[in-house]
N, C-alpha and C positions, 0 to 999 in steps of 0.2 A: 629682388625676384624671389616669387615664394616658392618651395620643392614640391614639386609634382609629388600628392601622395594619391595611392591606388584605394579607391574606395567601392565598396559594396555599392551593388544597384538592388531600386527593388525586383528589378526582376531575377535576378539572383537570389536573394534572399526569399523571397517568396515561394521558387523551386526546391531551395535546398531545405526550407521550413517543411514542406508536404511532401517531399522524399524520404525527408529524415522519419516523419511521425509513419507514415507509410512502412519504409523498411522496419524498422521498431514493430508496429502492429504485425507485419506479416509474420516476423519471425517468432514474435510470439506464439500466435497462433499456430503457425503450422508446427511448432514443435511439443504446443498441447495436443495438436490431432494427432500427431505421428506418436507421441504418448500412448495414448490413448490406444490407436489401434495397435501398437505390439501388445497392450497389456489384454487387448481383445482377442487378439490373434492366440496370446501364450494360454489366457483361460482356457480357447476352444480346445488345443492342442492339448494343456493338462485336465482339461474334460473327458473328451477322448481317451485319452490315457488309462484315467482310474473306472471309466466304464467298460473297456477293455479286459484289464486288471480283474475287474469283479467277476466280467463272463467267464474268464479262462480260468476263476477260481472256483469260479461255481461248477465248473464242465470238468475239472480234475478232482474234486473232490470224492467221487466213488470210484474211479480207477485208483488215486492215492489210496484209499481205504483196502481195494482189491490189492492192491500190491500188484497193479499188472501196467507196467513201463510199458509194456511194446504198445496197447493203448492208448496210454495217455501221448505218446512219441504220433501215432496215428492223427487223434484230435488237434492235438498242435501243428500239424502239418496242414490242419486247413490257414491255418494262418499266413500261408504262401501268399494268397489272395491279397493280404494287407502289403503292401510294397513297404509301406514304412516301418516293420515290424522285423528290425534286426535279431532280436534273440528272444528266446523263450525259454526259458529253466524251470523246474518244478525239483525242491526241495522235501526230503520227507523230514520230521520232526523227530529229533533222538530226546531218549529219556536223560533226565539229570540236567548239566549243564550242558551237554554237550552240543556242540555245533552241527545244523542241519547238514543233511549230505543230498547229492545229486541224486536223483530220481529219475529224471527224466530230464530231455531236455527240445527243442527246436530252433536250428540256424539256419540263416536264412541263406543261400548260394552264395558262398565268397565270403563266407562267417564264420568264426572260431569259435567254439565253444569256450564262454570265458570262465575263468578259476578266479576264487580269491571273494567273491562275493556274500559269502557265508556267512561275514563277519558284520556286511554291512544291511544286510535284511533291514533288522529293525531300523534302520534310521531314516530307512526308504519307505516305511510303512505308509503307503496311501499318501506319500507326500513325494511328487516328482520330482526329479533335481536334474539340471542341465549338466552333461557332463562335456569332457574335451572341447571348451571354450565354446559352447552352446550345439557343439555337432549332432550331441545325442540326448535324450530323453529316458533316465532310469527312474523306474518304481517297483517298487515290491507290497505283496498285498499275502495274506492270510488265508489258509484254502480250512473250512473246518468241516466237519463232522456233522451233512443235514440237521439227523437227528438226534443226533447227541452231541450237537456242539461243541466237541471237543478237537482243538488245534489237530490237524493232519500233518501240516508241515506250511510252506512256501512259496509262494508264485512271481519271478523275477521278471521283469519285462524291461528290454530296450529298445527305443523306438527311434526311428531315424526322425531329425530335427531341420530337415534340409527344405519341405516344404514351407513350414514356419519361418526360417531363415530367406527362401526366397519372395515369400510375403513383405518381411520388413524390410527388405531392401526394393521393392515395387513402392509400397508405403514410399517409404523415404523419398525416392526419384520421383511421384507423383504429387509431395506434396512442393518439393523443391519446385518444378514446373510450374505448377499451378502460381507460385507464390513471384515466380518472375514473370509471369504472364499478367499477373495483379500489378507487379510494380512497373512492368511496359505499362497498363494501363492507365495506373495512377500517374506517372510520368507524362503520358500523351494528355490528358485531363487537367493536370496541374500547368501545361504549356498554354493549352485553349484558357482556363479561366485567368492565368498570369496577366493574358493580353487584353482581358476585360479591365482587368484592375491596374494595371501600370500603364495600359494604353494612353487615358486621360490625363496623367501625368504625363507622361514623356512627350506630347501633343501640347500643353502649356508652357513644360520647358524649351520645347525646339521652336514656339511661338515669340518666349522671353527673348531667346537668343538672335534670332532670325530680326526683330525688332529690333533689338537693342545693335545690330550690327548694319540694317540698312536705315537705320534712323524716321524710319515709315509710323509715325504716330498716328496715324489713319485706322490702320490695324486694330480689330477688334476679335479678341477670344472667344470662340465658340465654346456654346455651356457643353455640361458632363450632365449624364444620367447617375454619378455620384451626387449626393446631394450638397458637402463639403469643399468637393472640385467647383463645383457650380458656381458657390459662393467664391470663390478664390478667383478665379474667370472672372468676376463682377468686380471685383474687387480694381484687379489688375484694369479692366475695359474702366472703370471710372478714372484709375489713375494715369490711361493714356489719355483721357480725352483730356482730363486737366492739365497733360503735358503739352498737347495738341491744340488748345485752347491758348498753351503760354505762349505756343512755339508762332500760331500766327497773331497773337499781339504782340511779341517781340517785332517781326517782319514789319505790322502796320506803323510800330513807331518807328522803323528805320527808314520807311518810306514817307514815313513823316518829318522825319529829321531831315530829309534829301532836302524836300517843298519846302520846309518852312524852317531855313534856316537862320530867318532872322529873329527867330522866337524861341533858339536855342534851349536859353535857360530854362524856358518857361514846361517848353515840351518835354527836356530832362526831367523834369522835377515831377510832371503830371504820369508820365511813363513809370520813371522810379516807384510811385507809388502803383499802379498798377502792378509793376512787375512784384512788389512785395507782395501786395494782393493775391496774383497768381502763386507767386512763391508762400504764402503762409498757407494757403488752399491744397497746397501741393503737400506741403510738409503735414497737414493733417490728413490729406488720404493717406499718408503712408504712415501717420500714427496709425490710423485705423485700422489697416494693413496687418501694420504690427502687433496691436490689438489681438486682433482677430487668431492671429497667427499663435500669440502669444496663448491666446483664451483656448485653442485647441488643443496643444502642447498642453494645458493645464487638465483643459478637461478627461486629457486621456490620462494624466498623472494622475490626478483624482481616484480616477474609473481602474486604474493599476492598483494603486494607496488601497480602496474598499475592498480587491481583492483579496488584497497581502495581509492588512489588519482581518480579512474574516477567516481567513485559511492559517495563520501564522499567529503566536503570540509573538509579545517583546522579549519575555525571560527566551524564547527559542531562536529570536533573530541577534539580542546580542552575541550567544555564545558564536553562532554558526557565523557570524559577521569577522568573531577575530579568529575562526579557523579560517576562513574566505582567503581575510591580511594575509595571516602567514603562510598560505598555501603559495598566494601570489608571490610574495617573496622571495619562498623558495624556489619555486619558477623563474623568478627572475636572476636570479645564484645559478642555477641551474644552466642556464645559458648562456652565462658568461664563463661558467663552469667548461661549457659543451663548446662554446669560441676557443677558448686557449686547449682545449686538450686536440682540436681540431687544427688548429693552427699550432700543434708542440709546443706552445708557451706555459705549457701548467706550470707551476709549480710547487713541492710537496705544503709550501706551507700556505697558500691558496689553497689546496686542496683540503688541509687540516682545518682551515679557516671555514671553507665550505661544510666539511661534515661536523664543527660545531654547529655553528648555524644552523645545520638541518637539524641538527639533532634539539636543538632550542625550538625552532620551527614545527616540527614533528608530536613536542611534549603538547606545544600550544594548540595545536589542531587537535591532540587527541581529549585532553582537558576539557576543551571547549565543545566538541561532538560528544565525549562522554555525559558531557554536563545538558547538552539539548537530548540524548536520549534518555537521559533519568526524566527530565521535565515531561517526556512524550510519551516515558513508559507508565510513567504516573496515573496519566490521564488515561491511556489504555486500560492500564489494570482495571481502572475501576469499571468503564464499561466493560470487561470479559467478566469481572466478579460479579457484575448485574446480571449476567445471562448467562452464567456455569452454573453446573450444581454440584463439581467433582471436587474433591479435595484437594488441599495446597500447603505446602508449609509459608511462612510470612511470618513476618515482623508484626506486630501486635501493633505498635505505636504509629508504625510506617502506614498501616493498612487506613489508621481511624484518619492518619492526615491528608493520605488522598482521597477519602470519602468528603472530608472538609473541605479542599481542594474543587472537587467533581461541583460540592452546592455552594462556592464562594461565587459564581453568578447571582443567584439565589436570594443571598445574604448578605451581598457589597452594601447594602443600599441601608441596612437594617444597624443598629447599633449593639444589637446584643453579643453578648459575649461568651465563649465556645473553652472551657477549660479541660486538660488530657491530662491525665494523673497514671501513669502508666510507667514502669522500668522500660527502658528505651533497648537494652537487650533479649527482654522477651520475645520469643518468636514458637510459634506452635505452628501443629499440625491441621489441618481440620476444613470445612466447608470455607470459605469466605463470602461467598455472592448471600448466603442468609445473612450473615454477619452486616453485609455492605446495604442491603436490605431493611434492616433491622434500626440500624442507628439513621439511617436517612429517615423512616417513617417518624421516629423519636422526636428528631431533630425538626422536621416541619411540625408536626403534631404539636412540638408546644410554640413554634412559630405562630402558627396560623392560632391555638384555642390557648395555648398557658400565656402565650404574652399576645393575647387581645387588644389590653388595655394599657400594656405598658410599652414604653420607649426603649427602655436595655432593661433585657433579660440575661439572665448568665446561666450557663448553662455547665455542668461539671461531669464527666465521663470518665468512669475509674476502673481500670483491668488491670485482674490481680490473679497467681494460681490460688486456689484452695486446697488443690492436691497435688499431686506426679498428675494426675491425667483428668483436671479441669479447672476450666476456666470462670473466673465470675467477672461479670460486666454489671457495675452498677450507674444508673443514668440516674442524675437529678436534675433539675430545674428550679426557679424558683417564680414559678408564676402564677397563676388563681387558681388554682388546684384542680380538684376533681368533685363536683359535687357527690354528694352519699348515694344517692339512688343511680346516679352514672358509673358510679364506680364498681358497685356491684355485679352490674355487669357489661363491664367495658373492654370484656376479650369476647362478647357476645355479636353475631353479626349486627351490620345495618343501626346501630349501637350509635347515637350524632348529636351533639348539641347546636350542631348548625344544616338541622334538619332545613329543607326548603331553601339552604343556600349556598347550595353546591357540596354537601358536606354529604357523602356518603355513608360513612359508620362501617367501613371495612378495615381502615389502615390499620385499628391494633388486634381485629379479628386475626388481619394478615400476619403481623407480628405473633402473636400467640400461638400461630400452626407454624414459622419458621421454626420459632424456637422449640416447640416438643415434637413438631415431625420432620422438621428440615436437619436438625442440631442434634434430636434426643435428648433434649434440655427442658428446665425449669424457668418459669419466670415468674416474680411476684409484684404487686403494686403496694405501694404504702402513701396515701394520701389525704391531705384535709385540707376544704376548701377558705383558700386564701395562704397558703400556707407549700404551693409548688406541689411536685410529686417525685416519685422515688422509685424507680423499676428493678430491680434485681431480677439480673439473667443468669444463669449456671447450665451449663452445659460437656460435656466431657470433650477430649482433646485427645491429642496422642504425642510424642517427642518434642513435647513443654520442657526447655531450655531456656536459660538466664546463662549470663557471664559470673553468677554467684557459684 
């Protein structure tokens, strides 16, 4: 007798598939929106703030000049009006180094006039900062001199931060709501379409079972609006009739056996065959059956396989395959780990055994994720270096082998050959996406026109400093050169030997404006036709290091 094992239905699985991707999506979501609006909310607030800042500096500017406090104390007292506007100070400017002093000032009912701020003017300058774990709002802002522009003194501002702060927490609680009213709804949606798609299922299986317990071969499965159920239904109804076909020529020979029992032999033997008959008929519906069954199973492997091969290389699924292993195993250590320490049976050298193990386990998982994100940062790099223009430091040799890399689709098919002549610890400062740019047009350039006519071309790429701060890239080739009158002007636009056939005459225009407006470099051609060609790029650098 086999052990009862508890297994997934699809209607479970099906729910917890569309809850899972559901709660995932909302919560991303709502915690980019909830982002979003505090950083909307804090703009408005430090908007506010430094427009503020500016009135009160502009409106105290000729009372600071007059030297008459009990005005400026007057003006600032419209400020009442603003609820959020806890203090107001006005600073006059002392000569030398000396530290501004109080002038004036306005608090707001149940406010102290604060000390100690002297010091921190400048660093408040026009830039708000949250103070007492976001309670409040201080800026300080510069009051000068209309018409003579010269510094007066100070203007300190603290604004209460309570409206803001009751903002982000509305935010927050609305978007929470919102996001469990979505997942009620996804919930209620993923229950109705559940029973569209497992209904027809579980309607075939309680038909198998139902059959196969009252022995009613009569019984015929009703089709599915699935197209695949349908077929399965057909399937099953042919291999009942054929059972139901056996079941009553079984019957007729028994009642032929009753009547005609003196023909025994004769009737066995004509039966026997028939019953193989039925029986080999029967054993091939349920080939076909299995067939069938089998050809689905396949097809969806397949349909999985095309995915995994277009989304995945191999160099990325062996690594990430023996971190998989060793994760699993430590998993499974783990719980046996979690059995005995549960049950007081550890013991220390189980336990020592275990944190070997993990620690073996641990190395191999990280090796191996180490090793798929070099493979995956590779292939980034080079698409970010296509479409950056900002500078980078990089490895020199590392840079040209993932460009190689990036057009080894390209060139798998192709025999020619690609040589790197480069110190492997060179690594410079500088642009890359021209760099990455630059040797790609090169590299098809004599694909496509210097080996025309040839089967293996070779191809040699040599980077070398010339100085502390530049770099020289010389490309050669060895393929039919450059005719004379193309060469002359072959950094010229629209410039094509395969004018009319697809061939533009832009790619070493484009090269030619990398390298002296992209690089602020040089580049030269040296070539004669049958005889390959010969590009020398120079261009400057900056923190050009060697292991020399």
């Amino acid at each position: 007798m086999t052990d009862k094992v508890v297994k997934l239905t699809i209607k479970s699985l099906f729910l917890w598939v569309v809850m899972s991707i559901a709660t995932f999506s909302l919560a991303v979501l709502s915690s980019l929106a909830v982002y979003t609006q505090i950083k909307t909310y804090r703009h408005e607030l430090e908007s506010n703030a430094l427009m503020l800042a500016k009135l009160v500096a502009r409106s105290s500017a000729a009372y600071l000049y007059d030297e008459t406090p009990e005005r400026i104390e007057t003006a600032l007292s419209n400020l009442a009006a603003a609820d959020h506007v806890l203090n107001a100070h006005v600073y006059k400017a002392q000569s030398g180094n000396l530290e501004p002093q109080i002038f004036a000032s306005y608090n707001k009912e149940g406010q102290l006039l604060l000390g100690g701020k002297e010091n921190q003017l400048a660093s408040m300058f026009m830039t708000p900062q949250l103070a007492d774990n976001g309670q409040y709002l201080e800026l300080s802002a510069k009051v000068f001199d209309i018409e003579t522009n010269i510094q007066l003194g100070w203007i300190y501002l603290r604004i209460s931060s309570e409206n803001f702060n009751q903002l982000v927490g509305k935010s927050i609680w609305l978007n929470i709501a919102v996001a469990l009213a979505l997942l009620a709804i996804s919930f209620y949606s993923a229950m109705r379409m559940q029973r569209f798609v497992t209904g027809p299922v579980e309607e075939i299986a309680n038909f198998l079972q139902r059959t196969s317990r009252q022995r009613d071969y009569s019984a015929r499965a009703s089709g599915s609006a699935i197209r695949e159920l349908d077929i399965l239904a057909d399937a099953v109804n042919v291999m009942l009739f054929r059972m139901q076909e056996y079941m009553q020529k079984q019957r007729q020979a028994e009642e032929q056996h009753r009547k005609l029992n003196a023909s025994l032999e004769d009737m066995v033997s004509h039966r026997t065959t028939a019953l193989k008959d039925a029986n080999q008929e029967l054993i091939q519906t349920l080939e076909k059956l299995h067939q069938f069954q089998r050809q689905i199973v396949q097809n969806e492997k397949m349909a999985s396989l095309g995915d995994m091969v277009a989304g995945v290389a191999h160099e990325v699924n062996t690594p990430i395959g023996l971190g998989v292993t060793a994760s699993t195993m430590m998993l499974d250590r783990l719980a046996v780990i979690q059995k005995d320490f549960e049950n007081k049976t550890l013991k220390a050298s189980a336990m020592k055994r275990f944190l070997e193990e993990s620690n073996e386990n641990l190395n191999i998982i990280y090796r191996n994720l180490n090793r798929a994100a070099e493979l995956i940062s590779s292939f980034k790099q080079v698409a970010v270096d296509q479409t950056s223009e900002s500078s980078r430091s990089f490895c020199v040799v590392q840079l040209v082998n993932e460009i190689l890399l990036s057009l080894q689709p390209r060139l798998k098919k192709l025999k020619h050959n690609i040589n790197v002549e480069c110190d492997p610890t060179l690594s410079v400062e500088t642009k890359a996406g021209p760099i990455n740019q630059i040797l790609i047009n090169l590299i098809m350039n004599s694909v496509i026109h210097g080996f025309e006519t040839m089967d293996e071309g070779t191809i040699d790429i040599r980077a070398e400093l010339v100085s502390n701060n530049k770099l020289k890239l010389v490309y050669t080739d060895n393929g039919k050169g450059i005719p004379p009158e193309i060469r002359k002007r072959i950094f010229d636009p629209f410039v094509t030997t395969k004018r009319g056939q697809g061939g533009s005459g832009l790619g070493m225009h484009l090269v030619y404006n990398l390298v002296t407006q992209a690089l602020n470099g040089s580049i030269s051609i040296t070539s004669e036709e049958g005889n390959g060609v010969e590009f020398v790029i120079i261009f400057p650098v900056v923190n050009a290091k060697t292991s020399e």
